[in-house]
C-alpha positions in Angstrom: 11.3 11.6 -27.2 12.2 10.3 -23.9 14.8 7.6 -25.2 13.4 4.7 -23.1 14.7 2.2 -24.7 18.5 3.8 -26.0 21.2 5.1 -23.4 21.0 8.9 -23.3 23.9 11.4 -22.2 23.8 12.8 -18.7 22.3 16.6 -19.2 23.0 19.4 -17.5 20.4 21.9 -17.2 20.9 25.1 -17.2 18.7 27.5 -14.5 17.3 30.0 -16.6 18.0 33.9 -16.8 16.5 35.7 -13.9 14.9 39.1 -14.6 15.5 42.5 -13.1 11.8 43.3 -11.0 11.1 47.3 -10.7 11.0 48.3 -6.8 13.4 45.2 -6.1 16.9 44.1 -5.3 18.2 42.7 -8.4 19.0 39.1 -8.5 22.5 38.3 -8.7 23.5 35.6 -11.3 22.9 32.2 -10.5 25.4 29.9 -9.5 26.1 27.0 -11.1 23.7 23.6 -9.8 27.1 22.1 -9.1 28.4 24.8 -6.4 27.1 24.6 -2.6 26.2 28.1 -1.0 29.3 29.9 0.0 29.6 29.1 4.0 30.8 33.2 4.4 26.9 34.7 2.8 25.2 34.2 5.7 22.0 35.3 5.5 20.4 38.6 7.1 17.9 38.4 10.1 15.4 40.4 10.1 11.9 40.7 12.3 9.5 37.8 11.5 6.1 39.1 10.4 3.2 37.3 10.4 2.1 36.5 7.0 1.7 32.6 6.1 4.7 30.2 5.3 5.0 30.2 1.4 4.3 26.2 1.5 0.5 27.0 2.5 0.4 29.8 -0.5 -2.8 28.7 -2.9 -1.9 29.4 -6.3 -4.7 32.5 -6.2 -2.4 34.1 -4.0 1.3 33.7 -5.3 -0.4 35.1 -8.9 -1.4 37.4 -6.9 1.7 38.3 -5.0 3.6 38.4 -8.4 1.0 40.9 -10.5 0.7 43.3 -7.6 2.2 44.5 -4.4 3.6 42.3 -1.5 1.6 42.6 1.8 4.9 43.5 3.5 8.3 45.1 2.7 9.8 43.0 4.5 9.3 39.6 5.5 7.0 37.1 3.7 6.5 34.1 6.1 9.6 31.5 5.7 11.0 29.5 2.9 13.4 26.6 2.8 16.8 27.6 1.0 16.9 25.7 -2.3 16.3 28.6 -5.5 18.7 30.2 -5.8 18.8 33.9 -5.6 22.3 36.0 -5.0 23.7 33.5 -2.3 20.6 31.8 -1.0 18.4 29.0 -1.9 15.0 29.3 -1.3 12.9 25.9 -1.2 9.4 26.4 -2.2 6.4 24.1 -2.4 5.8 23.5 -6.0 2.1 23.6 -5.4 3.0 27.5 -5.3 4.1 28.0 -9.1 0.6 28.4 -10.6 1.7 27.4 -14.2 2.4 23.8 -15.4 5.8 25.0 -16.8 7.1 26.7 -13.7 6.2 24.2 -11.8 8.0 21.7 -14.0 11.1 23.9 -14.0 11.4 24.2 -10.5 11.0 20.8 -9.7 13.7 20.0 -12.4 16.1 22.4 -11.2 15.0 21.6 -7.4 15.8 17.6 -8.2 19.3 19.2 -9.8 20.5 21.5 -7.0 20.0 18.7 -4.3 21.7 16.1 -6.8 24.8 18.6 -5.8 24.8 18.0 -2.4 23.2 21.5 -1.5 21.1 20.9 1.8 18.1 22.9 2.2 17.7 25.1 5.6 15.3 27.4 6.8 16.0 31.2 6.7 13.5 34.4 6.8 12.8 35.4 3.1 12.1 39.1 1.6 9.5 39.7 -0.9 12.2 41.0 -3.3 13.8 37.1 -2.6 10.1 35.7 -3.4 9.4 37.8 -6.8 13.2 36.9 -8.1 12.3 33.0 -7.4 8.9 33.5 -9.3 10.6 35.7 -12.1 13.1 32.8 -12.5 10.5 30.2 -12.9 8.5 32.3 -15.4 8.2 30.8 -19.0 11.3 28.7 -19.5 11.0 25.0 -19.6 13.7 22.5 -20.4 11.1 20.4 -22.4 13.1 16.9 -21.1 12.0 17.2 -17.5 8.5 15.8 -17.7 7.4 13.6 -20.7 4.9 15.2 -22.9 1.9 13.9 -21.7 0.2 11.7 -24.7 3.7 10.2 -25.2 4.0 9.6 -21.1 0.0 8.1 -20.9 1.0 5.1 -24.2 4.3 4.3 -22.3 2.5 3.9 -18.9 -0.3 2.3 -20.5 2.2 -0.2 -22.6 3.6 -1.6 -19.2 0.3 -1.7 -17.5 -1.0 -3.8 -20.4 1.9 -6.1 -20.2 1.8 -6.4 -16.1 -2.3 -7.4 -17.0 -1.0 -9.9 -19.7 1.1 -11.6 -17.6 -1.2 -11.7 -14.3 0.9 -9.4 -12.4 -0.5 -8.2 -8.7 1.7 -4.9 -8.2 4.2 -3.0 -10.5 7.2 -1.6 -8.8 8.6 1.6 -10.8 12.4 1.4 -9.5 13.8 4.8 -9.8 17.8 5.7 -9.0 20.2 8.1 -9.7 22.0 6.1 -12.8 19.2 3.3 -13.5 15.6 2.7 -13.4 13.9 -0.6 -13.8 9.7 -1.7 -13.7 9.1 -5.1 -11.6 6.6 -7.2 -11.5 5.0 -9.4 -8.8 3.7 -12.5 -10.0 2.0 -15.0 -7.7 4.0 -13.6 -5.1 6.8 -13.6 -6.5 9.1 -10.4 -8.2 10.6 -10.3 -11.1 12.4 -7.8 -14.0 10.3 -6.8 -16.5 12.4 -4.2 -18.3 15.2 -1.1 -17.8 14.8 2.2 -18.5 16.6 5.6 -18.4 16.0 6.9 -15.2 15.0 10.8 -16.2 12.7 9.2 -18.9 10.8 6.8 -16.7 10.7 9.3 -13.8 9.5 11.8 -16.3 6.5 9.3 -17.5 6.1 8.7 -13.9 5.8 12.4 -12.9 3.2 13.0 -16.0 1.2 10.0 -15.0 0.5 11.6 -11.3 0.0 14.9 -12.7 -2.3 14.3 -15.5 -4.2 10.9 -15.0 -5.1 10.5 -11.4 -8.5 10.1 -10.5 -10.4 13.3 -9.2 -9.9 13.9 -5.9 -7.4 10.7 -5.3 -4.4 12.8 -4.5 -2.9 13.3 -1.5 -0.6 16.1 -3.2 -1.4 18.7 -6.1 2.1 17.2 -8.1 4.1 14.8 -8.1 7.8 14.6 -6.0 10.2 12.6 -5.7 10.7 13.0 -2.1 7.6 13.1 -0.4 5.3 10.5 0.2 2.2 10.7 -2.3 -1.0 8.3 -3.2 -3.6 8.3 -5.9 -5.4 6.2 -7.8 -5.5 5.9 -11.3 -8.3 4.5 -13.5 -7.5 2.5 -16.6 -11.0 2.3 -18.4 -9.7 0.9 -22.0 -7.8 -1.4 -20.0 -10.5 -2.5 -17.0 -8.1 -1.6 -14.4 -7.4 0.6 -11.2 -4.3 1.1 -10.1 -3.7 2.1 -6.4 -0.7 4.2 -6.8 2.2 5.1 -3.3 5.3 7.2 -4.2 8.2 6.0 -1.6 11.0 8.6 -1.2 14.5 6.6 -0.4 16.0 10.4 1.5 19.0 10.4 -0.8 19.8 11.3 -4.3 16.2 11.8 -5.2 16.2 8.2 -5.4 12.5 6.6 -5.2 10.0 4.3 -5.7 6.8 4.0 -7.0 4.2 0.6 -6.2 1.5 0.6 -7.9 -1.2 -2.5 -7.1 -3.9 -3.6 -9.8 -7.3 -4.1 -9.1 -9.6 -5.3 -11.7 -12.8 -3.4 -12.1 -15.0 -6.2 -12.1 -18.7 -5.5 -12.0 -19.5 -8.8 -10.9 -19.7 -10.1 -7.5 -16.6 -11.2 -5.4 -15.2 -13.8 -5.2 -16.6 -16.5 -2.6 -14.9 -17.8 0.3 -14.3 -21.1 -1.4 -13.2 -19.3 -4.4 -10.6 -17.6 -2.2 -9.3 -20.6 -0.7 -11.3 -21.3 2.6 -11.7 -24.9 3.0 -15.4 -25.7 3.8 -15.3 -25.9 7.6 -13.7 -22.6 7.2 -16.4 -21.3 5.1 -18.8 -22.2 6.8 -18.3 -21.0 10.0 -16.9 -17.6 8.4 -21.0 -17.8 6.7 -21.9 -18.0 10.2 -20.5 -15.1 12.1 -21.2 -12.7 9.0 -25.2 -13.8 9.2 -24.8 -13.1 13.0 -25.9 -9.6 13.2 -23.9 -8.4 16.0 -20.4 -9.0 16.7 -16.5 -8.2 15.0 -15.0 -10.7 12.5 -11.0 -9.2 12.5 -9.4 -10.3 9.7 -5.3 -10.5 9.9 -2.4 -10.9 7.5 0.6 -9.5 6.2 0.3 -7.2 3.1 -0.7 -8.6 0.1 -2.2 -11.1 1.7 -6.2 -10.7 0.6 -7.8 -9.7 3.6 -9.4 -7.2 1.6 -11.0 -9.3 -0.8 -11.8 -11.4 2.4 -13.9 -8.4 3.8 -15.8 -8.2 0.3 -16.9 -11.6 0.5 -18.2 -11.1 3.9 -20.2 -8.2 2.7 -21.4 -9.7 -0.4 -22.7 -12.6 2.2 -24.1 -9.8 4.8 -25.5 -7.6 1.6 -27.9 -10.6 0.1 -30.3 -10.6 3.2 -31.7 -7.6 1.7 -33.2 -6.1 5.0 -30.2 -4.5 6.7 -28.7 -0.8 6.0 -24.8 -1.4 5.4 -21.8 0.7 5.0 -18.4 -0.1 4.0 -14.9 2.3 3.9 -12.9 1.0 1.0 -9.6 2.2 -0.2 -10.4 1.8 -3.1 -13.7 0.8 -3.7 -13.1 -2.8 -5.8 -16.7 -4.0 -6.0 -20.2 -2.1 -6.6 -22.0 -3.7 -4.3 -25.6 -4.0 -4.3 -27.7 -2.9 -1.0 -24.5 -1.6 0.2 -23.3 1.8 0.7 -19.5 2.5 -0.2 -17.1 5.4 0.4 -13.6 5.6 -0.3 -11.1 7.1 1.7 -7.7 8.4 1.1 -5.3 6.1 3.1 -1.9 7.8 3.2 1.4 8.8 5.7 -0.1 12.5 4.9 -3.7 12.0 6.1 -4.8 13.8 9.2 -5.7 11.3 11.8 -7.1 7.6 10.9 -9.4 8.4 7.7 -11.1 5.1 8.5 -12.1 5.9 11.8 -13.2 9.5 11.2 -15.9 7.4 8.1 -16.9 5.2 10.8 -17.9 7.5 13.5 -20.1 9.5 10.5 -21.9 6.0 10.1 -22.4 5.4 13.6 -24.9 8.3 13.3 -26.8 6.9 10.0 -28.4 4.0 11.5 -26.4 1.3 11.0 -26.6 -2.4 10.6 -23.2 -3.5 9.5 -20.0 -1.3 9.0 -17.3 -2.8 6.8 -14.1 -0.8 7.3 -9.8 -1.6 7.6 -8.3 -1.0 9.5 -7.9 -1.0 13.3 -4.2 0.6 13.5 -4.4 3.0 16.5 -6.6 4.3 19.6 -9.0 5.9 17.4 -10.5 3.5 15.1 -10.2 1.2 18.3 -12.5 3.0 20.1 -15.1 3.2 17.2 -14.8 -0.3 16.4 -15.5 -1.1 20.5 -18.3 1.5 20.1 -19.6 0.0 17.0 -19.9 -3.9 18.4 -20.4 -2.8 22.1 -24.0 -1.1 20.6 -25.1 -3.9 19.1 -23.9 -3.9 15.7 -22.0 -6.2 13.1 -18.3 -4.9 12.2 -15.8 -6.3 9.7 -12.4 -5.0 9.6 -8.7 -5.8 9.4 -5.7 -5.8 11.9 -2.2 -6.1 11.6 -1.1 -9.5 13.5 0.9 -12.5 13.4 -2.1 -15.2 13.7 -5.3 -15.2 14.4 -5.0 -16.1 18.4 -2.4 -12.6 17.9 -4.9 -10.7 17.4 -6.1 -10.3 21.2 -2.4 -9.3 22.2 -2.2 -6.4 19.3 -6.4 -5.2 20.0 -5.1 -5.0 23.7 -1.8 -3.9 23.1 -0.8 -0.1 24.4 -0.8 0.8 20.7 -4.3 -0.1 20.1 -5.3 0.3 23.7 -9.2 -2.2 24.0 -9.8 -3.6 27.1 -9.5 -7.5 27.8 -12.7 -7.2 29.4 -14.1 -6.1 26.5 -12.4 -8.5 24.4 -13.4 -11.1 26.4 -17.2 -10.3 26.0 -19.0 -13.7 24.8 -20.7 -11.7 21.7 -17.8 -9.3 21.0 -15.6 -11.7 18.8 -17.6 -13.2 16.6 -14.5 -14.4 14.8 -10.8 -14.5 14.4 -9.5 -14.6 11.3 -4.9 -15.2 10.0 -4.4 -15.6 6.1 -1.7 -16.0 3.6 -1.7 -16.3 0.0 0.4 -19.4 -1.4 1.2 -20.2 -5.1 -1.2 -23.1 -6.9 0.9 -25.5 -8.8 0.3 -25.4 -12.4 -1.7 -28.8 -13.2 0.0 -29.2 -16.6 3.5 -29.4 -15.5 3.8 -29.8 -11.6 6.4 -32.7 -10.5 6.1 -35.4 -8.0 7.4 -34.9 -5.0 10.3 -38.0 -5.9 10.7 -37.0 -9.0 12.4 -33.7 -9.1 16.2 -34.1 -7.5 16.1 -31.1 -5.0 13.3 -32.6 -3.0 14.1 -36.4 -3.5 17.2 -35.5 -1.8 15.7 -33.5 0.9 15.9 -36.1 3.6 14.3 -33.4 6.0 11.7 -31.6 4.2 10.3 -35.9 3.5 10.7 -36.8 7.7 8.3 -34.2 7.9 5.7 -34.7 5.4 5.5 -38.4 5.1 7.0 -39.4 8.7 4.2 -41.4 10.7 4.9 -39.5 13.8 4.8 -35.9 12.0 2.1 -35.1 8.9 2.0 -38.6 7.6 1.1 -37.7 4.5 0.6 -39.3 1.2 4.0 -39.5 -0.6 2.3 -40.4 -4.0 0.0 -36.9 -3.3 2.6 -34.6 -2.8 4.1 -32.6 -6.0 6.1 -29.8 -6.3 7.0 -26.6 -8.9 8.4 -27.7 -12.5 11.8 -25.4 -13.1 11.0 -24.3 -15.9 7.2 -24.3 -16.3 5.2 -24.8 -18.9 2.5 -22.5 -21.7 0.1 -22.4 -18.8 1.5 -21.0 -16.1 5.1 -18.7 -14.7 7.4 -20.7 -13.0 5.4 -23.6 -12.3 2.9 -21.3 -10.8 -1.1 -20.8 -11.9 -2.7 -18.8 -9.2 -2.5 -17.8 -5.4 -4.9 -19.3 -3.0 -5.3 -18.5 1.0 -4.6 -20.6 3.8 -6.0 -19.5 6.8 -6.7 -20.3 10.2 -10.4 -18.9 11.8 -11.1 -19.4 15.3 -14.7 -18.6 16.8 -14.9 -17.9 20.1 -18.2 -17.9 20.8 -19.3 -18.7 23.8 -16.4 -20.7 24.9 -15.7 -19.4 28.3 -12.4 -21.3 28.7 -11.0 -19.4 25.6 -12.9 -16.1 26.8 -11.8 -16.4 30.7 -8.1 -17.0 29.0 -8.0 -13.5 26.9 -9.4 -11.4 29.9 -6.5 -12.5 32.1 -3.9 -12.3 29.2 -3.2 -16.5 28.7 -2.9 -16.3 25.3 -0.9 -19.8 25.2 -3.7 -21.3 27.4 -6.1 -19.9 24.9 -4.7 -21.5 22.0 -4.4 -24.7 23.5 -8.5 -24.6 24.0 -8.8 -23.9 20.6 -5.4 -26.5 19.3 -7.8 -29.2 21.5 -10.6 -29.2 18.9 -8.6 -30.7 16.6 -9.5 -34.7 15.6 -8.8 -34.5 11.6 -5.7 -35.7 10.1 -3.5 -33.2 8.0 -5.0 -35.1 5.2 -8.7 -34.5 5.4 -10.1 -31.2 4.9 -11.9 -30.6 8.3 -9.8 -27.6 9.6 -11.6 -26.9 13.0 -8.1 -26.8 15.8 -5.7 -26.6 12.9 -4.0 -23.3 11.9 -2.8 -21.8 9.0 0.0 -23.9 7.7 -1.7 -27.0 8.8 -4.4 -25.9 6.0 -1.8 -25.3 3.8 -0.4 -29.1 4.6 -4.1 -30.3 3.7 -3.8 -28.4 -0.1 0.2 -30.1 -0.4 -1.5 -33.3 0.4 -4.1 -33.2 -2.9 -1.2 -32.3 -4.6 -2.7 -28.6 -4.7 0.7 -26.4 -2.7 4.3 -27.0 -3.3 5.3 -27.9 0.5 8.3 -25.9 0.2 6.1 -22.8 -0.5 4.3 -23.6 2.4 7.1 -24.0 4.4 8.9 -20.6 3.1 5.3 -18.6 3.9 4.9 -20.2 7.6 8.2 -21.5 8.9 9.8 -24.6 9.3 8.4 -27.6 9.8 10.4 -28.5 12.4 9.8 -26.0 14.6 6.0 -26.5 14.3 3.9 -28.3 17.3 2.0 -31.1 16.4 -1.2 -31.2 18.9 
């Protein structure tokens, strides 16, 4: 059993007896996981032939290698030092064992030698080296590495369920030397859902990559605990996908594992105003997606919807029926009707920008709208200007602090598109800077003067009700219960967006400002269109905070969340 839930005794495992191969030096015992190579065994050069590095091996051709003869007498490409045979470790990829129990094994006694402090390095390897490795790996299993697999699929599935339960956006799988622990994020915000042993739930965690990714989601064969890996994994019982990222910590086999849940809803997406665009919002956001030519960028931190955003633009772009349209999903969320969806594998391991390589093979299938995230790099740039500049629609996301941001990073010497181009009176058709802030519960939030904290905070109150600030309603504004209530966590019932979009059309003040790099000038164009109060829902000049201020004055947002997500309000600019 894996003892999840009772402490367990550190084990030891043992590296199993090697065996004597015919026609090869005989392995000398194995030292003890504990003991570092001896600094006197160097080991012996020899010439460097040219077979491939044992990391590239398919498992055709290390069964291969091990039922018949080696290609070479003496060298067999290069290995990393980590299994041990006479005084060397040799490191090998465990995509090379072609059995699930060798694999197992080696990765087991792989996570244990490291655990010692023994530091891999590179050193030519014999064949008589490489047969000893595989003969050590052959057959013997210490059954508490991995979880069996049914056992490891009901305990993944048990805190899945829960996360679902309790509305929970990502799970974080904590993994350390002497603890593990699962978080959840909820509305935003993390907190402990429950300790576990930390073989046991990296066990559960290795069997759930192995066994239960989706076909072709993986961006390795198995799992490890120090590289990078991605997949996703489908949850049908439970109507979920899970976008899965293994993060390696570089010490101690220490790592991570985030795990985000999408729903597989069948439906439609959510709208705009479902999301949280105010209607002036939405309706200009309506606008530049029924304009067929054009780039709506959509920026945000992570977590932050712009996603979801994208959808709804589709959905919006999808319903005029006449138009052939293509979107790059990772994953894909939504069947979409009238639209045609490809995932791609997003990952630190991925060749190139997978996004931009999908978009250049639409370019050449005629076209109307191409739905794709993100712009991160020259490539995708240049595909994104080629896409817009030859008169068709684009939506896509982009890493930047505001909308108005945007320009700077599209220009920057990282994404490398010209202000001239940027400056284009059809190329933007609109700018886009969200975040998503907690909803106060209805059934148990607080006025503002009621709850001691915020009655006290003379500050926080100059701002929001001060006649020469927000002047808002005081008898609007409420705030989080402590302690919350049946309906909600924390005070908290949902996430909305508040966002800022700017459309700069054919405003050539705004446009003239971008080509020669006035950013500030830019967003004083755009600051100047502003004539609603913070109270009234028109949102055209105002940026994002400001539309959060709007939702804290119908008593929608917790101004403190608002002012955590966006900065302090006194080091805003009224305008």
């Amino acid at each position: 059993m894996f003892g999840l839930f009772k402490k367990e005794e550190p084990r030891t495992i043992k590296p199993a007896a090697k065996k004597v191969v015919p026609n090869s030096r005989p392995p000398q015992g194995a030292r003890p996981a504990s003991a570092k190579p001896a600094t006197t065994a160097a080991p012996v050069t020899r010439a460097t032939a040219s077979h491939p590095p044992l990391d590239s091996l398919t498992k055709e051709q290390v069964s291969s290698l091990r039922g018949g003869e080696f290609p070479s007498p003496s060298i067999f490409g290069s290995a990393y030092l980590l299994a041990n045979v006479g005084d060397k470790y040799f490191e090998f990829s465990a995509s090379a064992f072609p059995a699930d129990n060798q694999r197992t094994a080696y990765m087991q006694y792989r996570s244990e030698v490291l655990g010692a402090g023994v530091m891999p390095i590179k050193v030519p390897a014999e064949a008589a080296d490489i047969r000893a490795v595989m003969e050590k790996f052959d057959g013997s299993v210490n059954q508490d590495a991995d979880a069996p697999i049914e056992e490891a699929k009901a305990i993944f599935r048990e805190i899945i369920a829960t996360a679902i339960k309790e509305k929970v956006s990502d799970v974080h799988f904590i993994v350390r030397k002497d603890s593990a622990i699962v978080l959840f994020r909820i509305w935003g915000e993390i907190t402990k859902s429950k300790q576990y042993e930390p073989r046991s739930l990296a066990g559960v965690l290795s069997a759930v990559y192995n066994k239960m990714h989706d076909a072709r989601s993986n961006s390795d064969a198995s799992f490890s605990a120090i590289m990078p890996s991605y997949c996703t994994v489908s949850l049908p019982e439970l109507a979920i996908k899970l976008r899965w990222q293994t993060v390696p910590l570089g010490y101690d086999d220490n790592f991570d594992v985030v795990c985000r849940l999408i729903s597989k809803n069948n439906g439609k997406p959510m709208s705009l105003d479902q999301l949280g665009y105010l209607p002036s919002q939405a309706q200009l956001l309506e606008m530049a997606a029924r304009t067929p030519k054009g780039g709506i960028f959509v920026a945000g931190v992570t977590g932050s919807g712009k996603s979801k955003t994208l959808q709804s633009l589709m959905w919006i772009v999808a319903q005029d029926g006449t138009k052939k349209n293509y979107t790059v999903e990772d994953p894909i969320e939504y069947p979409m009707f009238g639209v045609s969806q490809t995932m791609v594998q997003r990952n630190e391991s991925t060749d190139g920008n997978p996004f931009a390589k999908a978009m250049k093979t639409f370019m050449r299938a005629d076209p109307d709208t191409i739905m794709a995230g993100e712009i991160r790099d020259t490539d995708s740039a240049q595909v994104a200007e080629d896409i817009v500049r030859s008169g068709h629609h684009l939506l896509t996301t982009i890493h930047a602090a505001s909308a108005m941001a945007i320009i700077g990073r599209l220009a920057s010497r990282d994404i490398g598109m010209s202000r001239d181009t940027l400056a284009e009176p059809d190329f933007l058709s609109a700018l886009v800077y969200q975040h998503l802030v907690p909803v106060l519960c209805k059934h148990c939030k607080v006025p503002f003067y009621e709850l001691d904290e915020t009655r006290n905070d003379e500050r926080l109150a100059a701002h929001l009700f001060g006649e020469n600030r927000y002047a808002l309603d005081p008898g609007s504004v409420y705030v989080r219960s402590k302690d919350g209530c049946p309906h909600c966590v924390k005070g908290v019932s949902g996430l909305t967006v508040c966002a800022e979009v700017i459309t700069p059309g054919k405003d050539y003040e705004m446009l003239r400002a971008f080509k020669e790099a006035r950013i500030a000038d830019a967003l004083m164009t755009y600051r100047s269109r502003r004539h609603a109060r913070f109270d009234e829902p028109d949102c055209d000049g105002k940026l994002a905070h400001e539309a959060g201020l709007y939702k804290v004055s119908q008593g929608i947002l917790d101004p403190r969340d608002v002012q955590s997500l966006f900065g302090d309000f006194g080091l805003m600019d009224i305008y």
